[in-house]
N, C-alpha and C positions, 0 to 999 in steps of 0.2 A: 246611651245613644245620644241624646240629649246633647252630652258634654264632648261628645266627641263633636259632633255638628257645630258645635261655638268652638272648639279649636277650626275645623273646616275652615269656618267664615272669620276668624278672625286672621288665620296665615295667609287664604286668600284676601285678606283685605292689605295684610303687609307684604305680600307680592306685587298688589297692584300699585302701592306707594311706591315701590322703588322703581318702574318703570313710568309712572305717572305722577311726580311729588305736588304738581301744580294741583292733582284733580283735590277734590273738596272731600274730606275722611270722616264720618258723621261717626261717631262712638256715643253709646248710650250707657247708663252708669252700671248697668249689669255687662255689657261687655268692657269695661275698665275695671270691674272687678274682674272678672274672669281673667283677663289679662295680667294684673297685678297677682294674681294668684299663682299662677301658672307660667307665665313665657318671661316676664323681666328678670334683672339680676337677679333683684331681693329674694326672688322664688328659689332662682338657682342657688341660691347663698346657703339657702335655708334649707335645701338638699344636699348639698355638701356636709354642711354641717351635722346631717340628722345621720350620712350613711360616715362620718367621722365615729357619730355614738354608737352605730351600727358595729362599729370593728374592732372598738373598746370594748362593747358587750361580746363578741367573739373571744377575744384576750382573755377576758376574766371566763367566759364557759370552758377553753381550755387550759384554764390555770386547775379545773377542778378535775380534769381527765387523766386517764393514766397516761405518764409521760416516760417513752423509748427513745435513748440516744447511745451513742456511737462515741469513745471519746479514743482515741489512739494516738502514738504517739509513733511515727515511722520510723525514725530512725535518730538516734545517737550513739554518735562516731564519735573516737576518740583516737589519736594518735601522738605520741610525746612521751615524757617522762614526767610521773608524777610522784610526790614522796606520798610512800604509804606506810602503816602506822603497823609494825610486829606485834606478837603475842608478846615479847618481854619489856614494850612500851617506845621500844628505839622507833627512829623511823630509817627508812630504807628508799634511796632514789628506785623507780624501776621506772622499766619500758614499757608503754603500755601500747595496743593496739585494738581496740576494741570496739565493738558495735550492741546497741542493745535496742528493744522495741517491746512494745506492748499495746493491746487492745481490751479494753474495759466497757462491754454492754449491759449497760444497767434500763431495767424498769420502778419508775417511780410512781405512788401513788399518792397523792395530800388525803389528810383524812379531816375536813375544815371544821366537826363537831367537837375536837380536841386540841385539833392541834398541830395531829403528829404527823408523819411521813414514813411510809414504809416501800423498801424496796428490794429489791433482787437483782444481781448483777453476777457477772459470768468473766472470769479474770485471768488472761492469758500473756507471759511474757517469755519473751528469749533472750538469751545472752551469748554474742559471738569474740570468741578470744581467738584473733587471728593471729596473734606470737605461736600458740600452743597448737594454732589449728583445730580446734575445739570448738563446741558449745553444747548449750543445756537450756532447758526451761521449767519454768514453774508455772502453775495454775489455779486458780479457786474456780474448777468448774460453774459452782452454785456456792450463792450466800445469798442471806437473808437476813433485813434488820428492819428497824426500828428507831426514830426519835421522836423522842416524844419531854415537848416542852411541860415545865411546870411550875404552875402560878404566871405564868408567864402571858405575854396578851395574842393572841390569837385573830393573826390578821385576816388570815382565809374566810374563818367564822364570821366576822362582819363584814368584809367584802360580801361574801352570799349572801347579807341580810339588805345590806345598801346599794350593791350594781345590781337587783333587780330594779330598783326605786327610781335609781338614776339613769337608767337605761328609757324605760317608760318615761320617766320624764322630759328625758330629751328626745323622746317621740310627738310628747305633747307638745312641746316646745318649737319643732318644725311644724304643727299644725296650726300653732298660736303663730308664728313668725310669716305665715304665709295670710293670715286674717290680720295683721299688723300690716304686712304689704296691701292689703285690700281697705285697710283703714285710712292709712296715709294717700291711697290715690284718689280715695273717695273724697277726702279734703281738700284735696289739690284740685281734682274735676269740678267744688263747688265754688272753690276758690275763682276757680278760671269763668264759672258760670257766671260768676257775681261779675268778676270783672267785666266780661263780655259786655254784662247787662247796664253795667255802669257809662259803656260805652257806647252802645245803642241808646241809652238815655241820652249823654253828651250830643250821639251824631244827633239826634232828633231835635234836640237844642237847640244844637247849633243852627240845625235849616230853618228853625221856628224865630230865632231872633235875627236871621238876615232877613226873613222874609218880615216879621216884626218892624226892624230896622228901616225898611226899604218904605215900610205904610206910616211909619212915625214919620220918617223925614217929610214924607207927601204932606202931611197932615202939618207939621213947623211951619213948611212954606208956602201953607194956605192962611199959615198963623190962626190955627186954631188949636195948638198946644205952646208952651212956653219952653226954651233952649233947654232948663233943666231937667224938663221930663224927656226931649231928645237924647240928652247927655246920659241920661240914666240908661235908657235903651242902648247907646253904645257901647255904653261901660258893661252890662246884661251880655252883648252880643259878642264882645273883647274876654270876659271870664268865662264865657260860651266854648270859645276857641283855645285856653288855655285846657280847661277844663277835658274838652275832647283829645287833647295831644297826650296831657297826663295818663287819662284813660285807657289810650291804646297803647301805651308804652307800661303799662300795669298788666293788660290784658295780653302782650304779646310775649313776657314776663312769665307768667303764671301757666299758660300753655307749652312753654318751652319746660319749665317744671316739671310738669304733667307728665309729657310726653318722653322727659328723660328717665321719669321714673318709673315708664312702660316700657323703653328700651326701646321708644316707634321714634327716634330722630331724625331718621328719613322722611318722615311726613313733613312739609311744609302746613297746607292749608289744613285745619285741623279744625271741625266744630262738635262743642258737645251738645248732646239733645238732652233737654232736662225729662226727668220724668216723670208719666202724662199723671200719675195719680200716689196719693201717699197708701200706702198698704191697710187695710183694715184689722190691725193685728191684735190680739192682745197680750200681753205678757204680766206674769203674775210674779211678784216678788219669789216666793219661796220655790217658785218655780226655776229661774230664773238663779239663784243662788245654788240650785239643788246640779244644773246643768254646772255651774263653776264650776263646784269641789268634785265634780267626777271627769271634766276634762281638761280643765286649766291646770297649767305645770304648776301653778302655785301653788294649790293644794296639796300634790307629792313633794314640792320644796319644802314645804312646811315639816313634812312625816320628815324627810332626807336627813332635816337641819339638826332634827329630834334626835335621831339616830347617830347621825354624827358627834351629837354634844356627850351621849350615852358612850358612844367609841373612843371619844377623846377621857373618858371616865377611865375606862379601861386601861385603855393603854396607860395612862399615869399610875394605876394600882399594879400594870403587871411591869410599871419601870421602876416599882419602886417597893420596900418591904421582902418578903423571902420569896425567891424564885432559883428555878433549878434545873437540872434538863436530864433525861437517860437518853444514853445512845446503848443498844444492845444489837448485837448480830453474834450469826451462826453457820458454819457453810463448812464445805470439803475441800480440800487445796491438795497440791503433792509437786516434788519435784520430779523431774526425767530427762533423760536426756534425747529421746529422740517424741515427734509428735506422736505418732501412734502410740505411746503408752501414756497417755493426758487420764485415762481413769482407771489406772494401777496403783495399788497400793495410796488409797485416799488418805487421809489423815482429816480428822473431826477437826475444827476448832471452833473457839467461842467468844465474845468480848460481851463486859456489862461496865459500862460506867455511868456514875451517878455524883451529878455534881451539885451541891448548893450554895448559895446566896443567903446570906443572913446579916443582918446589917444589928450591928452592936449599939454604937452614938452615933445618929446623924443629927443632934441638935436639933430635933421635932421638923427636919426637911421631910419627912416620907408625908407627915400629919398637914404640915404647909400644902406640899403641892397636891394631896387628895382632896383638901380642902378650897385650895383655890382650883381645882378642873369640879370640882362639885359647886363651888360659886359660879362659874361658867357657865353650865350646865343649867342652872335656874337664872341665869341672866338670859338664855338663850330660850329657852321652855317663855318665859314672858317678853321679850321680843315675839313670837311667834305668836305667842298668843293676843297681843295687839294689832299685831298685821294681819291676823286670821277677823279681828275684828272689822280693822279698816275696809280687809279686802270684801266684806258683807255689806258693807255701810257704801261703800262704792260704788254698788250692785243696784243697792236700791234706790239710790239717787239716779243714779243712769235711769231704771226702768220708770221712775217721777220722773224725771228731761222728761224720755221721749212719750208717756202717756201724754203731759202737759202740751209739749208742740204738737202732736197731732192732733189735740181738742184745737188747739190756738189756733191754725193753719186755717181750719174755715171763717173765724174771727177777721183773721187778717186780711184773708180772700175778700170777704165783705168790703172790708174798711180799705181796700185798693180798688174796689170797683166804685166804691162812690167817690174817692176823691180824684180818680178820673174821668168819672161825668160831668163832677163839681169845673175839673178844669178846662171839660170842653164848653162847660156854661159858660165859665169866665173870660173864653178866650173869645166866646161870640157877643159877648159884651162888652168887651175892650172892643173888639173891630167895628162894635156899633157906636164906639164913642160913650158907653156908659157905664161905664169902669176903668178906675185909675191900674197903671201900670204897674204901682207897688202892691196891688191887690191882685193883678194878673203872676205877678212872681210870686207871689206867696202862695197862690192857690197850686201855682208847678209846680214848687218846692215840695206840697203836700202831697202831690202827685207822684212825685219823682220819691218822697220818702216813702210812702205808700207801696209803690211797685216794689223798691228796694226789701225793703220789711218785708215781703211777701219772700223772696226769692230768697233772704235770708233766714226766715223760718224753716223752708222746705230743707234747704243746705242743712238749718242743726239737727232736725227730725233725721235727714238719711246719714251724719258726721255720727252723730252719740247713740243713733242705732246701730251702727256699723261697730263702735267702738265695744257695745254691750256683748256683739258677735264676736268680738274680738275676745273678748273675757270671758265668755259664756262656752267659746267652740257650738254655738248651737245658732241655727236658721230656725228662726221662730215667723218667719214669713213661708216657707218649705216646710218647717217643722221636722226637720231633722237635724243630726250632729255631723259638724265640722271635721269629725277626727279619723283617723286611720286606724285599722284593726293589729294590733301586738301580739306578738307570742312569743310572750318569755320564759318558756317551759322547757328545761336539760337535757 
């Protein structure tokens, strides 16, 4: 209910943008995630993409079903003269005029523990001799057979072991792809915060050194300051006004960014609200590692890659060394000549072949290439197992950031509230005539660094929390998991 209610408020909020783009659009960072989540491209990309894995997994569930088709053949006509071959080997021109057709309904079955394929099919054809004015037909009411590969590599069988892996994983992957979208706007919204903030410093500046400007001059032409310290103040008041152009043109920059990458381009006036408080949360390393490997696609990439290196094993042993195949079938057939006697006089038949592959001298190639898909294989096995490492050590340095910035953040808090005091002291002592000018800039700078450093703690606390969420699939402020429920069961 919850989440419907912030879609509510947030469509009503892009309905009222596009009749009113002048009004002023306040987004808080929990509605720009929700939004990045859910309504922009990147959301939609990553739903695309997930009901693509959606229809591949369909494909391969009915690769494993029984499969009924139809294969017929309507008609072949034939009219001309063709040479035909005698019992005493001559050939002989004749006339031919003829028509033939046939329909063949087979049921197939894969059996992917082996291998093989077993099927039955039902086989009907005619034959029209319009010189003679005749015709006849033949049938295999019922057959039954069998092939069945050997030593041979069997694709079915690892498919079933790997399109479930693959499948889920590209489930996790639209779940991670949509907290990717919620990451990058979460960077962008701090981005634009900073900006903002850089230029609300600037505008404040700038009023501060006209108005500065305006009590220096007073002050020169009572000659009770010297040209140079004038000069200074103008030159203050001149990088004032550079300074604030720069600013807005960064901040109007960064907003457009934002907002393209929410899909809200309609908006014009656009402000974000920073937020009122950092979370009290904590997060525990092995915690936190433990949420990865059960919902990040990395950890099924990993298994995937494993399995893959194991399939590629395979297949090189069943391309290479003795391999061989039986096809055997069994069924009733007969000829007639009119339909209604299709099960007169049946007639048995049978086939069994059996063929092999055995390789004499290949010049140690079978040894070569088992050898090199088996080098592979352990190149691949420790790649994985390095990036299994990384992707832990990744983990835990994220959950160090963001414990560190949320201790710092009160730190910081402090150390911007005094050097804002500090600068309103210094600004009432410069206007009292008891404090030099280059002591009043220094004391803002401090000020101006101060605020800044504040607003950029808050930014990495909620960027490398978001990013942790990102990796994690888990709300450790909600305390619950980012992912969707799967069911990959036949």
């Amino acid at each position: 209910m919850e989440r419907i209610i912030k879609h509510i408020g947030i469509i009503g909020m892009m309905i009222l943008s596009c009749f009113s783009t002048k009004a002023q659009v306040i987004l808080s960072l929990d509605e720009v995630v929700e939004i990045a989540r859910t309504e922009n491209l990147s959301a939609r990309k990553a739903f695309v993409s997930q009901k693509n894995a959606y229809w591949n997994w369909q494909i391969h569930r009915s690769n494993l079903k029984p499969q009924l088709k139809l294969d017929t053949q309507i008609t072949d006509f034939s009219k001309g003269v063709t040479p035909v071959s005698q019992e005493d080997g001559s050939i002989a021109i004749k006339t031919i005029n003829q028509n033939s057709s046939n329909a063949n309904l087979s049921l197939l079955q894969p059996l992917p523990f082996i291998g093989a394929e077993v099927f039955m099919s039902s086989y009907l054809y005619r034959f029209d001799n319009f010189s003679s004015k005749t015709h006849s037909y033949s049938s295999q009411p019922l057959e039954v057979g069998i092939q069945l590969p050997i030593f041979r590599f069997n694709q079915l069988k690892w498919d079933k072991r790997i399109e479930p892996v693959l499948y889920v994983e590209s489930q996790k992957e639209y779940d991670r792809n949509l907290e990717m979208s919620a990451y990058v706007a979460v960077d962008m919204f701090f981005r634009n915060l900073s900006d903002r903030h850089e230029w609300t410093m600037a505008n404040a500046n700038m009023e501060m050194n006209t108005e500065l400007y305006r009590i220096t001059e007073e002050r020169f032409n009572q000659g009770q300051i010297s040209k140079d310290e004038l000069l200074q103040v103008k030159l203050m008041q001149v990088n004032a006004k550079k300074s604030l152009k720069a600013a807005q043109v960064r901040m109007e920059n960064s907003a457009l960014q934002l907002l393209t990458h929410l899909s809200l381009g309609e908006i014009d006036n656009f402000q974000p609200s920073i937020p009122p408080s950092i979370p009290n949360v904590e997060i525990v390393s092995e915690e936190a590692i433990k949420y990865a490997l059960e919902h990040n696609p990395e950890s099924l990439a990993f298994k995937r890659r494993l399995l893959e290196a194991d399939q590629e094993v395979a297949r090189v042993k069943g391309a290479t060394g003795v391999n061989g195949s039986v096809f055997a079938t069994v069924g009733y057939g007969s000829n007639f000549d009119e339909l209604p006697q299709w099960n007169e006089d049946l007639n048995q038949h049978a086939s069994v072949q059996v063929g092999l592959s055995i390789p004499i001298i290949d010049w140690g190639r079978t040894y070569a290439a088992r050898k090199q898909a088996s080098m592979k294989k352990e190149l691949e096995e420790t790649s994985v197992l390095q990036e299994q490492i990384d992707f832990e050590k990744e983990i835990i340095s994220l959950v160090n950031v963001v414990d560190m910035l949320k201790e710092n953040i009160e730190v910081v808090k402090e150390a911007e509230m005094i050097a804002q005091e500090r600068y309103e002291i210094a600004y009432k002592r410069y206007m009292a005539g008891d404090l030099s000018v280059l002591e009043l800039n220094m004391a803002q700078s401090e000020k101006d660094f101060a605020s800044r450093d504040l607003l950029s703690a808050k930014g990495s606390f909620w960027v490398n929390y978001h990013r942790l969420r990102m990796i994690t699939l888990y709300d450790f402020v909600n305390q619950k998991a980012l992912v969707t429920q799967i069911n990959t069961e036949l």
